[in-house]
C-alpha positions, -999 to 999 in steps of 0.1 A, spaced: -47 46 54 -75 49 28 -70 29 -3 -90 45 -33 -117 20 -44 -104 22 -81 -69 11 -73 -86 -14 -44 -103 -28 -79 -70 -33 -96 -55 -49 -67 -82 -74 -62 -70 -101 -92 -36 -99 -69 -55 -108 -35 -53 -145 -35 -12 -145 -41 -16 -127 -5 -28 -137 31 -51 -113 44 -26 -95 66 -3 -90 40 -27 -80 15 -36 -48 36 1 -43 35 8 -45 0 -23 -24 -8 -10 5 18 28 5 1 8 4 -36 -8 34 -25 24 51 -11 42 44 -44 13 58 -63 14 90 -41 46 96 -34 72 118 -47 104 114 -29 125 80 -35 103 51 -40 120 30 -14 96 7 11 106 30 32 91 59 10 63 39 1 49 36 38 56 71 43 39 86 15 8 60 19 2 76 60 17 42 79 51 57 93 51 54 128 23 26 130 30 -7 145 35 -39 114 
């Protein structure tokens, strides 16, 4: 999963609500709902964002 650097930017005044783990997480599903266009379930979200199939 590549997160672009402008929307890694954004995300940054959110990283301390987060634990490092999760962080990468929320950033991946971010980018799914930004790039998806089906439903924007979690489900969707981890599609769209490359991470389907991946081990959490």
């Amino acid at each position: 999963m590549t997160v672009p650097s402008s929307l890694l930017i954004a995300l940054e005044v959110l990283r301390p609500c987060f634990t490092a783990p999760s962080f990468t997480t929320m950033a991946g599903l971010a980018t799914g709902v930004l790039s998806g266009n089906g439903p924007q379930t979690v489900t969707g979200m981890w599609r769209a964002a490359g991470l389907a199939g991946q081990a959490h």
